[in-house]
C-alpha positions as YAML, in Angstrom:
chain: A
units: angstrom
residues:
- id: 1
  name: UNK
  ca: [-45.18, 34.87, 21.28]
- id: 2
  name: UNK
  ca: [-46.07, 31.15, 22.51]
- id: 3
  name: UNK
  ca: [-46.24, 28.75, 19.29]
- id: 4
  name: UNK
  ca: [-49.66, 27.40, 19.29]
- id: 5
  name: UNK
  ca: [-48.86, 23.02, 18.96]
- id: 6
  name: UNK
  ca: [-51.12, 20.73, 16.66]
- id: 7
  name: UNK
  ca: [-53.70, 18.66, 18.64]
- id: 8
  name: UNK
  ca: [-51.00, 15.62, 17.78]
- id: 9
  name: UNK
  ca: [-48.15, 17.18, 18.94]
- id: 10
  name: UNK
  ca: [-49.84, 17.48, 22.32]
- id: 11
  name: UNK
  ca: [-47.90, 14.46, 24.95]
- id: 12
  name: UNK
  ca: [-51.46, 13.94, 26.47]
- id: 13
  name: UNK
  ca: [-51.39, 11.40, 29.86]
- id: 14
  name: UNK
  ca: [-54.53, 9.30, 31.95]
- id: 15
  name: UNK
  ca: [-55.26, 10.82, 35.25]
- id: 16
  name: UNK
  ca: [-57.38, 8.16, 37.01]
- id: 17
  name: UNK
  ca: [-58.63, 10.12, 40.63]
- id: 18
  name: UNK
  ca: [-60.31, 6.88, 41.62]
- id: 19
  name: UNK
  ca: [-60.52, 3.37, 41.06]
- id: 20
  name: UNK
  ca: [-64.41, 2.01, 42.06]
- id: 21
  name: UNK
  ca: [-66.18, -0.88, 41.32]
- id: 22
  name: UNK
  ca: [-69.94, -0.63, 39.86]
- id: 23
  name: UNK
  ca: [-72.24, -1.58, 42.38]
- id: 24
  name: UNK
  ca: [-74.94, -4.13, 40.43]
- id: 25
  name: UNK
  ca: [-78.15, -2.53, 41.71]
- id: 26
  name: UNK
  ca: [-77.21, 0.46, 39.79]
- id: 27
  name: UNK
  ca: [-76.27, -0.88, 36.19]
- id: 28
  name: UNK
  ca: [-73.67, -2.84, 34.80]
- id: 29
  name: UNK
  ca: [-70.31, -2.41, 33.22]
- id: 30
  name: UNK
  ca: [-70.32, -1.32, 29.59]
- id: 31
  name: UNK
  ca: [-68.48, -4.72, 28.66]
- id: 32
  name: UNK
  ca: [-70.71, -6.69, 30.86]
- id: 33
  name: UNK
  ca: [-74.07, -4.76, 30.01]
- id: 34
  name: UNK
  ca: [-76.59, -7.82, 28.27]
- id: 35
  name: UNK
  ca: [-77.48, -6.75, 25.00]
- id: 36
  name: UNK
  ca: [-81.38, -6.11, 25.33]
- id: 37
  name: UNK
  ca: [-80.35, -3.23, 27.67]
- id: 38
  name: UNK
  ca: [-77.96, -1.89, 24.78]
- id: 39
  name: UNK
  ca: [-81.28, -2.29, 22.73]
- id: 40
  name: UNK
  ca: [-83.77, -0.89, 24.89]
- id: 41
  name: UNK
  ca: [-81.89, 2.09, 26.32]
- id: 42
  name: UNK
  ca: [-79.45, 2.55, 23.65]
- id: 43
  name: UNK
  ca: [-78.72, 4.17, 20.07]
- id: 44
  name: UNK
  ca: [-77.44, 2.43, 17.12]
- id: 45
  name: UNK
  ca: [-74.85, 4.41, 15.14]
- id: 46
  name: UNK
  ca: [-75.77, 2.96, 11.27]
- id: 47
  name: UNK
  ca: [-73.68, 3.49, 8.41]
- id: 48
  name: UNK
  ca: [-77.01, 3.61, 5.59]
- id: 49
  name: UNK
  ca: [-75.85, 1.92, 2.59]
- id: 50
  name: UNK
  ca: [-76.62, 4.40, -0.57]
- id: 51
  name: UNK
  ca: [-80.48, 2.73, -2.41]
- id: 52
  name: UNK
  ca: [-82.53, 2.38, 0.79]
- id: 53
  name: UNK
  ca: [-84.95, 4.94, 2.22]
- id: 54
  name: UNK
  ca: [-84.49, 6.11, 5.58]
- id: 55
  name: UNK
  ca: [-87.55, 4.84, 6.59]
- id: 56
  name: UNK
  ca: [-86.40, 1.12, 5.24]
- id: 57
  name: UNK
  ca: [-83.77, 0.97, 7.43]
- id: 58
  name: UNK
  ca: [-85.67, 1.90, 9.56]
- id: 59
  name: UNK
  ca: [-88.31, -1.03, 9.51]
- id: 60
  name: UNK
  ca: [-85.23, -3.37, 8.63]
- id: 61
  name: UNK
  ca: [-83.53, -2.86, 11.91]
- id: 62
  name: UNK
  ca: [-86.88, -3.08, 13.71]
- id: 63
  name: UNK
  ca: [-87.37, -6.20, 12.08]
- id: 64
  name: UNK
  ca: [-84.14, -7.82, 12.59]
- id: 65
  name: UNK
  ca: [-84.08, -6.57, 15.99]
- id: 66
  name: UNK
  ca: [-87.92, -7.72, 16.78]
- id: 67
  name: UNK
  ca: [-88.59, -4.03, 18.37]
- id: 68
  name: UNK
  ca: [-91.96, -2.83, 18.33]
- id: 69
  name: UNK
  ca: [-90.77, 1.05, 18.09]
- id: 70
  name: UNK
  ca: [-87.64, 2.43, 16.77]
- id: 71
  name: UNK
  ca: [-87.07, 5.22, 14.95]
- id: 72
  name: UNK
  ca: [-83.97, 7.71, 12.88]
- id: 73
  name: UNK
  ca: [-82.67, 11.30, 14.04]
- id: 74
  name: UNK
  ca: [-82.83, 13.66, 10.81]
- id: 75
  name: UNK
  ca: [-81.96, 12.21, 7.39]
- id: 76
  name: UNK
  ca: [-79.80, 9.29, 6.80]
- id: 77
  name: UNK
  ca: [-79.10, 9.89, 3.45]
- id: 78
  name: UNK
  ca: [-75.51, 10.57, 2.45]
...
């Protein structure tokens, strides 16, 4: 019977097919992407401190942010 190995036993290597460079018409590089793209396009992953409403957050990062919309994905309670 073939021992089943723990994810971290795994010897895992990078297998790069290609090497291309991003042409600028069609976007930019992650590390080289200005941040109002990151904004307008993009999701912010928020660790909600415990007190706060969802919906405070909410209007906080909207405010600090100076977005006219934004909004939250389910509950970001704990």
């Amino acid at each position: 019977m073939q021992k089943i190995m723990a994810p971290w036993e795994i010897q895992r290597r990078l297998v790069v097919k290609a090497e291309e460079e991003t042409n600028p018409r069609f976007g930019h590089k992650p590390y080289e992407r200005p941040f109002q793209e990151y904004i307008k396009f993009g999701i912010i992953n928020l660790d909600k401190p415990a007190g706060p409403s969802s919906h405070e957050v909410t209007a906080w990062v909207k405010r600090i942010l100076s977005l006219k919309r934004a909004g939250h994905g389910g509950t970001l309670e704990t």
